[in-house]
Legacy VTK file of the C-alpha trace (Angstrom):
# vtk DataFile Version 3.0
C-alpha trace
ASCII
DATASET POLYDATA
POINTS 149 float
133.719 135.026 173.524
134.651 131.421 174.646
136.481 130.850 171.066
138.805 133.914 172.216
139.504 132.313 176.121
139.888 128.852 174.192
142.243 130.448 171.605
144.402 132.447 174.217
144.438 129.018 176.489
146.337 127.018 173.168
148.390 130.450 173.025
149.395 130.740 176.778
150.336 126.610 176.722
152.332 126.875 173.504
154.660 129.367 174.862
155.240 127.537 178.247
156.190 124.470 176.111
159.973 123.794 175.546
161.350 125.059 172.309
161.902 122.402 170.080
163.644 124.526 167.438
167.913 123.974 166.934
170.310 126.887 165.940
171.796 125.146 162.707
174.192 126.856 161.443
176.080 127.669 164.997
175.399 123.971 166.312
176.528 120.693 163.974
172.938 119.235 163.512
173.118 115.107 163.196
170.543 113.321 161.027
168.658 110.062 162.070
170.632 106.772 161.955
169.394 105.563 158.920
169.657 109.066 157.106
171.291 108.829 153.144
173.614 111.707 152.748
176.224 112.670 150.320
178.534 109.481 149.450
181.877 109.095 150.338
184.471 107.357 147.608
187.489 105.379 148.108
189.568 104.900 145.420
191.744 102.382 146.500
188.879 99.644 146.835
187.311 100.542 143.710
187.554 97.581 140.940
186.165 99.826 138.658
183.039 96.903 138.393
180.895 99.846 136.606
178.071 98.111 139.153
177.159 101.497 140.316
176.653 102.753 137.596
175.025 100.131 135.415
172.038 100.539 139.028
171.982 104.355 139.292
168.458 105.321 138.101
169.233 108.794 137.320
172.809 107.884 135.064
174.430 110.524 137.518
177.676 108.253 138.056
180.370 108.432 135.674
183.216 105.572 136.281
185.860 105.191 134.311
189.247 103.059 134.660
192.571 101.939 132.247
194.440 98.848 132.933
196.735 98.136 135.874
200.209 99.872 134.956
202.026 97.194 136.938
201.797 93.926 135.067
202.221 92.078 137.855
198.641 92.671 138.615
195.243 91.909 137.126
192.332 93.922 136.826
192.112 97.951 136.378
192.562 101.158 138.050
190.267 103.672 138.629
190.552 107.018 136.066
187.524 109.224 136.638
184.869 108.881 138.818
182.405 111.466 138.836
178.822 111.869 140.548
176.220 114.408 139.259
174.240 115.921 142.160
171.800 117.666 140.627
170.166 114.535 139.498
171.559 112.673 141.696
168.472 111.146 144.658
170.785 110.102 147.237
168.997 106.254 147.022
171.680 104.499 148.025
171.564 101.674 145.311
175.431 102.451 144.382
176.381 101.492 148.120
174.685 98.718 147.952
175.451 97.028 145.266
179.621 97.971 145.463
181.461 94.636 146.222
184.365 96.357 147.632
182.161 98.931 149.462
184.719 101.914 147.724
180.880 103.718 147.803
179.296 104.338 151.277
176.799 106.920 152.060
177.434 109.915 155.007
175.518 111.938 157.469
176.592 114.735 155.503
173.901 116.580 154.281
175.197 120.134 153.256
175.347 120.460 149.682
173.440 123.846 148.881
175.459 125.850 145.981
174.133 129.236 144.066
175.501 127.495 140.498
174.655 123.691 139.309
178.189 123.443 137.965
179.407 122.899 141.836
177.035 120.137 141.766
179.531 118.285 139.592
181.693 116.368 141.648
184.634 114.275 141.135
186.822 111.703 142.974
189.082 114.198 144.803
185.956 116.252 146.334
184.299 112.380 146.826
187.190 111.128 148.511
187.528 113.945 150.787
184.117 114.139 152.176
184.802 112.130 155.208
183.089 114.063 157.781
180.771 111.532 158.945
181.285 108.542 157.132
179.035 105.353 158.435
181.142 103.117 159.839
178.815 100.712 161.321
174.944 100.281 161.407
175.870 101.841 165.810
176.917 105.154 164.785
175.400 106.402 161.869
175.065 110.058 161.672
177.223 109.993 164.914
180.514 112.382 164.215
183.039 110.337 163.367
186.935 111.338 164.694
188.873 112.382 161.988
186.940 110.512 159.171
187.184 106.936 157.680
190.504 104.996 157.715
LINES 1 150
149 0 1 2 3 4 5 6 7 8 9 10 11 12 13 14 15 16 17 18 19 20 21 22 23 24 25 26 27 28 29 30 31 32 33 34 35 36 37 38 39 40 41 42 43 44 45 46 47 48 49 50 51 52 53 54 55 56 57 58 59 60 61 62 63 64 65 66 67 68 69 70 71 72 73 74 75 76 77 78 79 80 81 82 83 84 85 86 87 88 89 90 91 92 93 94 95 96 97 98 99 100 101 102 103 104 105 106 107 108 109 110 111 112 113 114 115 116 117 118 119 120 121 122 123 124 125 126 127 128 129 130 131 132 133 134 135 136 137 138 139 140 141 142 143 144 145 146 147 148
């Protein structure tokens, strides 16, 4: 009998208690400040180094580039660039090691698709997720106004 009063005491206190639940799909939810989401791409400061993906431990980055059609310039431009997220594991190696920082990672987090070929993504859908791109180390996860510049 005192199980049952101690039982309906937990009970009674767990529905005075403040819900701690969010409505997600109605409400924007924000991850943590040092949350890895979905990259975001920028073409024009790639150097097509191939550092990402010489470090990607899954092989989910393809990166490919031709040489600079003006010949006043050195170096290449980028052709394809293409990330794999169905292997990819959002560790945030790619970022890290991009010189130009054409790679940085987003508080973006929804990526859920009923097929694994819209897990294939390539530099236009990349470039475009801009949502909330980190800007600084202050306002990660924090929505961003109109994306990166």
């Amino acid at each position: 009998m005192k199980g049952i009063f101690k039982g309906m005491g937990v009970t009674l206190k767990a529905m005075t208690a403040p819900k701690v639940t969010t409505s997600y799909p109605d409400a924007p939810y924000f991850m943590p400040e040092r949350y890895r989401g979905i990259q975001h791409f920028e073409p024009d400061l790639c150097i097509v180094c191939n550092q990402c993906v010489r470090i990607c431990p899954t092989d989910c980055i393809t990166l490919t580039g031709k040489p600079n059609p003006d010949p006043d310039k050195k170096g290449k431009v980028i052709d394809t660039f293409d990330l794999n997220f169905e292997i990819c594991i959002l560790c945030d190696l790619c970022t890290e090691v991009c010189p130009t920082e054409a790679i940085v990672m987003t508080g973006n987090f929804e990526l859920a698709s009923y097929s694994r070929d819209e897990l294939f993504k390539d530099k236009q859908w990349l470039t475009d997720n801009d949502t909330r791109v980190r800007e600084d180390n202050n306002n990660i996860g924090a929505p961003q106004k109109g994306g990166a510049k």
